[in-house]
C-alpha positions as CSV (number, residue, x, y, z in Angstrom):
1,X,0.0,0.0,0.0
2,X,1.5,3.3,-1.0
3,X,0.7,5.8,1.4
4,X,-1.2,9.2,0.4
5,X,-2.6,12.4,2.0
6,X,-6.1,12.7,1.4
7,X,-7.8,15.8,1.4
8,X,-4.3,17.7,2.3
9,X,-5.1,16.3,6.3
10,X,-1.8,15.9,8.4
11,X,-1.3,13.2,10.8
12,X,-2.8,13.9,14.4
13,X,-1.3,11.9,17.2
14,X,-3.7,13.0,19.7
15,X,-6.6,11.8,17.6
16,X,-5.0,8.2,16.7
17,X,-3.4,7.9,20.3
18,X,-7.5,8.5,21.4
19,X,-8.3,5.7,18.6
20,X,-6.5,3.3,19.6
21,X,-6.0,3.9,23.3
22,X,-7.9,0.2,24.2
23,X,-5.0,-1.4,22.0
24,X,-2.7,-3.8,23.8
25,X,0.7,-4.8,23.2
26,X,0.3,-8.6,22.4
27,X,-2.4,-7.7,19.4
28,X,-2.9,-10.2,16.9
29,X,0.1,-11.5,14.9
30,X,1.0,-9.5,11.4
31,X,-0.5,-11.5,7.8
32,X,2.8,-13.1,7.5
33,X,1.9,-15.6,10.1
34,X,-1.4,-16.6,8.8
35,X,-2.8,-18.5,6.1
36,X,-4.5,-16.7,3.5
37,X,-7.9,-18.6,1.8
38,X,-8.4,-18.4,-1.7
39,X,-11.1,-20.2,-3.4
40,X,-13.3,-20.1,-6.8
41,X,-15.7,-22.3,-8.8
42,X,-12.8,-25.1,-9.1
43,X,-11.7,-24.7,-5.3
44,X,-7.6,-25.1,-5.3
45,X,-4.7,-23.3,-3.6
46,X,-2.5,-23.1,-1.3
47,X,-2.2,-21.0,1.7
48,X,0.6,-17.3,1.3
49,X,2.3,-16.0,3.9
50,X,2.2,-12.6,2.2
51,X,-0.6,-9.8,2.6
52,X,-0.7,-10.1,-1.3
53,X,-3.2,-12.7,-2.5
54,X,-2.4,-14.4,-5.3
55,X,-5.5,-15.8,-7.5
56,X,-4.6,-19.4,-6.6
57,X,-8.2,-20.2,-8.1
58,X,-10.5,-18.8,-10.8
59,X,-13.7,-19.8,-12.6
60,X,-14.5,-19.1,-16.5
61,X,-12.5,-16.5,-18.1
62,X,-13.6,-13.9,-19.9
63,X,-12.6,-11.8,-22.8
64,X,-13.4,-8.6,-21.4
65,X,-14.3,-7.9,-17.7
66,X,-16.9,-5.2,-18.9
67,X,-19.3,-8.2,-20.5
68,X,-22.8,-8.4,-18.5
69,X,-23.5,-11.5,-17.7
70,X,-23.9,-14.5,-15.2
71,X,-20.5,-14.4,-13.1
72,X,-19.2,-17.6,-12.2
73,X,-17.3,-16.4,-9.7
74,X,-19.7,-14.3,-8.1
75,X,-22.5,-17.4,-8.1
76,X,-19.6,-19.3,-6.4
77,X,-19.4,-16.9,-3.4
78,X,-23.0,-16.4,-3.8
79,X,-23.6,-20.4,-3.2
80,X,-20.9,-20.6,-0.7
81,X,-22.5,-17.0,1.7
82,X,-25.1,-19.1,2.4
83,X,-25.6,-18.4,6.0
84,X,-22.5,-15.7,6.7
85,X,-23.1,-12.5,8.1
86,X,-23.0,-10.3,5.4
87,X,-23.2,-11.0,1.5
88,X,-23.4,-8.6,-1.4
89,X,-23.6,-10.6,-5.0
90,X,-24.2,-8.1,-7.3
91,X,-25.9,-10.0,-10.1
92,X,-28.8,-10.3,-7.5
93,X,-28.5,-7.9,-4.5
94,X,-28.4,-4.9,-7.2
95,X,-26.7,-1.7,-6.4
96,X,-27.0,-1.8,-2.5
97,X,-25.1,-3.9,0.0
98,X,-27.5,-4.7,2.9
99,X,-24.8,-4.9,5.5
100,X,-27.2,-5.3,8.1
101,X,-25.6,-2.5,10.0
102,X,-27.6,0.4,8.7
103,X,-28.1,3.8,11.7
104,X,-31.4,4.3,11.0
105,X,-30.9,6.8,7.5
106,X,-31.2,3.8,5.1
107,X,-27.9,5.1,3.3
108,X,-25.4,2.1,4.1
109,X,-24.4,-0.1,1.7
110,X,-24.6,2.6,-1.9
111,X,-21.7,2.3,-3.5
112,X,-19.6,5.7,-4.4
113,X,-16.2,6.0,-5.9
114,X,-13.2,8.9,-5.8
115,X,-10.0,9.7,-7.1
116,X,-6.9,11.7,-6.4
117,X,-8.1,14.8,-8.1
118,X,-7.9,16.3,-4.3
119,X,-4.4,15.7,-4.2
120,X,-3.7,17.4,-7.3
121,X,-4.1,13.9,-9.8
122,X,-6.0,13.2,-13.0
123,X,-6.8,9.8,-12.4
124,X,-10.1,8.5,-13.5
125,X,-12.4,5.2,-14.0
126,X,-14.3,5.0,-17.3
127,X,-17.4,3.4,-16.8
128,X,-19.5,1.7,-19.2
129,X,-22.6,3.1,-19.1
130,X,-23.6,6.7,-18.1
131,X,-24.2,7.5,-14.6
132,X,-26.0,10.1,-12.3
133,X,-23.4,12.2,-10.0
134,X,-26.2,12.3,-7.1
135,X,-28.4,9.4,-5.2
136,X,-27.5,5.9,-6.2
137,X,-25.3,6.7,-8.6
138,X,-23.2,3.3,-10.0
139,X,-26.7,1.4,-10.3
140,X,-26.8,1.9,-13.7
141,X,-23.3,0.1,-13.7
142,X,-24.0,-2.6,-11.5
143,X,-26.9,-3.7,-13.6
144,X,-24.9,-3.5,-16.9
145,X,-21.9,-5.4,-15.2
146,X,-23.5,-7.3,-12.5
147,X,-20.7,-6.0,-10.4
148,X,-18.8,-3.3,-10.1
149,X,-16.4,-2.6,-13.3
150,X,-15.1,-0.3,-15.4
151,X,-11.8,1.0,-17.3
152,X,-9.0,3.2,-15.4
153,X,-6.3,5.7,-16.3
154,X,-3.9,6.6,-13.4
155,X,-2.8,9.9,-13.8
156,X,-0.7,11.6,-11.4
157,X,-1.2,15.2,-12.7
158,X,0.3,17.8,-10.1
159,X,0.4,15.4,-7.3
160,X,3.3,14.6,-5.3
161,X,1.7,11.4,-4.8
162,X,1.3,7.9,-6.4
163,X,-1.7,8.4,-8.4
164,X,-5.3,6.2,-7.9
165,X,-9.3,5.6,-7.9
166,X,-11.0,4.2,-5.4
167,X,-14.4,2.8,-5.1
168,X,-16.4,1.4,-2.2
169,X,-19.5,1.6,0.4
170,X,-20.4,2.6,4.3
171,X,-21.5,0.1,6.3
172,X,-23.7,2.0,8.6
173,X,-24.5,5.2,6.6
174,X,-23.9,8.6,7.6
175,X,-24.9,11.0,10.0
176,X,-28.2,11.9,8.0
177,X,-30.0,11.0,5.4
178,X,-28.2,14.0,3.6
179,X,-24.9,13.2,4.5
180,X,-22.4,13.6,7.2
181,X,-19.5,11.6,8.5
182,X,-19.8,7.6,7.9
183,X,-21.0,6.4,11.0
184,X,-18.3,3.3,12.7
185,X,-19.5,0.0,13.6
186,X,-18.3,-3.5,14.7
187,X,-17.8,-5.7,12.2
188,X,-15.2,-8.4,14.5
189,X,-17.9,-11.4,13.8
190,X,-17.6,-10.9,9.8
191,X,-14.2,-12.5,10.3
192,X,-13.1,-11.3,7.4
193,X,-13.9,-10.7,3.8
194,X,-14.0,-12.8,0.6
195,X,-14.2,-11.2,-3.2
196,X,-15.2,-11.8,-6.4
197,X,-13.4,-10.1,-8.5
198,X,-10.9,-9.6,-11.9
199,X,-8.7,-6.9,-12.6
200,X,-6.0,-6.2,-15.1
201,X,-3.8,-5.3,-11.8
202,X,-3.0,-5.6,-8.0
203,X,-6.4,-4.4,-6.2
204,X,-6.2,-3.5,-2.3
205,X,-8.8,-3.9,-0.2
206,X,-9.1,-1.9,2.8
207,X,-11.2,-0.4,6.0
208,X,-11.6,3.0,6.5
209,X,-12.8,5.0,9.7
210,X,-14.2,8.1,8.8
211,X,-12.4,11.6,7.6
212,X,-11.4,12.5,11.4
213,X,-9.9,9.1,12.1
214,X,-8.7,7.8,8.9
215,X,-6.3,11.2,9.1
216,X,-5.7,10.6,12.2
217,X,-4.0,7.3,11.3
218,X,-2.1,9.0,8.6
219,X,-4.8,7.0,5.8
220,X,-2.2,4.2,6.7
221,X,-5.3,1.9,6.2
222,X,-5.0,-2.1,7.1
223,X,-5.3,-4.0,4.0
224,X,-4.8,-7.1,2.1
225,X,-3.3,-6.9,-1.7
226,X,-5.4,-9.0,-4.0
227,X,-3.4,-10.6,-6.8
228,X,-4.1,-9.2,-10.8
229,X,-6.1,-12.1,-12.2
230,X,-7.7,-11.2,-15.6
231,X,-10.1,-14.6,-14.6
232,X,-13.2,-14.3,-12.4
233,X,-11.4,-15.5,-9.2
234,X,-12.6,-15.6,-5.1
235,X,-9.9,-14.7,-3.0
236,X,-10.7,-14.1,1.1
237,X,-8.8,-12.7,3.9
238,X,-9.2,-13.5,7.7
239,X,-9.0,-9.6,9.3
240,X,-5.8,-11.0,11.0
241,X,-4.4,-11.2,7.5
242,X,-4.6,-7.6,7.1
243,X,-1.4,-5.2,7.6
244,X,-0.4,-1.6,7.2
245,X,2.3,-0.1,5.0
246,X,4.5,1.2,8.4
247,X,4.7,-2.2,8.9
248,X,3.7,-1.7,12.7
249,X,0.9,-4.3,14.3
250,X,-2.3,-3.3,12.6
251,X,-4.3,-3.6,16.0
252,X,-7.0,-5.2,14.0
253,X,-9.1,-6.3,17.4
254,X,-9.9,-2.6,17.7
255,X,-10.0,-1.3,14.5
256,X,-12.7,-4.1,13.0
257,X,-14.6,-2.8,16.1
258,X,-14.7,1.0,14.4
259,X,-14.9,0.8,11.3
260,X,-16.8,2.8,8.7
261,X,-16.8,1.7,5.2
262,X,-15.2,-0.8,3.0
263,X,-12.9,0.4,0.3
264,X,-10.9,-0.9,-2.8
265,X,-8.0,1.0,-4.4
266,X,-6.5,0.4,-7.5
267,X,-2.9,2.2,-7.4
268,X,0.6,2.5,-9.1
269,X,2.6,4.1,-11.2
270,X,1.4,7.2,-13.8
271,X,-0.1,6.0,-17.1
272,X,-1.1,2.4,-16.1
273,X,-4.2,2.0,-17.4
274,X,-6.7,-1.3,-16.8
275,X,-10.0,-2.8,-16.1
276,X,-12.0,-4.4,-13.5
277,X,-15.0,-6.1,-12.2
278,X,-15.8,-6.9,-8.3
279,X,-19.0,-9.2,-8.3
280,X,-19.4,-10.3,-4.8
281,X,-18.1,-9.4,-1.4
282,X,-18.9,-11.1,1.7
283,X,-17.9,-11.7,5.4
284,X,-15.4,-14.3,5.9
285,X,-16.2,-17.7,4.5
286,X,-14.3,-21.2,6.0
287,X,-12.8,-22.8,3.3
């Protein structure tokens, strides 16, 4: 994970020291001492002692990630959710993940995206179909895609900073129906996550805690790195899997207990241009 200033916020230590003041010392061990799960329509692979996930597994490929059409992969992680905490198959949930979670304002779970134009970047995601810049704005895409996919140019423009897009949804909502900071919840019994996904590159997936916190932390986010796989592939991560790019202990017992939304970024180096598709997302499944 490359490490960016969002929004021009500097690191506050009083804030993150206020965060994470129920942290202990003996935390749970760093990804490199835990087995990562990956797992697809033809279940195979190994466990990786890295926080990058490689696509041990995959199910029909595909000539172009931007097809519509019945995802393999995501009816895999659709057939194996059965009975997990929280599932989100796009091909049949539609453009809104029911977390389950939701403060009362109904507006968890819509999926928004972003890029680095903040920061002084260009970077942008093509889409494949028009879409509205208010209310649910990507259900036009997740109904042509049955996920969430499009085309991106990374561009870093005037930034001093490695240039992305990112895309992802709250898990509780915000404040009002109208917006607000993303309210925090406890997601420790999800376990985890699992993805369906393909992508012509590396694609992080992370957990973010809000503007005041997440710049509090320095937007040194905990993550897992899943693998480039242009195949529809399911790859899953245990939240003790997870690290972050100062490579300290990424207290994951107390941040899974605040967190606010769920986030993928797709980052690297100027002029690397791609596609990609995330079908399904889910809390942790035992493979």
């Amino acid at each position: 994970m490359k490490l960016y200033t969002r929004f021009g916020a500097l690191f506050s230590a009083t804030i993150l020291a206020t965060f994470l003041g129920a942290c202990s010392d003996d935390s749970t061990s760093s990804s490199s001492e835990n087995e990562i799960q990956s797992s697809a329509t033809d279940s195979a692979g190994a466990g990786n002692s890295s926080s990058s996930i490689e696509p041990t597994s995959s199910a029909e490929s595909s000539s172009s990630m931007l097809e519509g059409s019945s995802s393999s992969a995501g009816a895999a992680l659709s057939h194996a959710s059965e009975g997990v905490l929280f599932s989100w198959v796009g091909a049949d949930d539609g453009s809104r993940a029911i977390t389950g979670l939701d403060n009362g304002t109904e507006t968890s779970g819509y999926w928004y995206w972003y890029n680095d134009k903040a920061d002084g970047g260009n970077s942008r995601i093509e889409w494949p179909i028009e879409v509205e810049y208010e209310g649910d704005m990507l259900k036009p895409v997740i109904e042509a895609c049955q996920g969430i996919c499009g085309k991106f140019t990374l561009d870093q423009g005037d930034s001093e900073e490695e240039p992305f897009v990112e895309f992802g949804f709250n898990l509780a909502g915000t404040e009002t129906l109208y917006g607000g900071s993303a309210t925090t919840v406890d997601i420790t019994a999800w376990g985890g996550l699992c993805v369906a996904y393909s992508s012509t590159t590396d694609i992080e997936l992370y957990l973010s805690y809000g503007d005041n916190i997440d710049a509090a932390m320095g937007y040194d986010f905990p993550y897992v790195t899943f693998s480039a796989s242009t195949e529809e592939t399911v790859n899953c991560a245990r939240w003790k899997q997870f690290s972050r790019g100062w490579g300290m202990d990424p207290h994951m017992e107390e941040l899974v207990k605040k967190a606010a939304s769920v986030q993928f970024r797709i980052q690297g180096k100027s002029g690397t241009t791609g596609e990609f598709n995330i079908m399904s997302v889910s809390s942790y499944v035992e493979q």
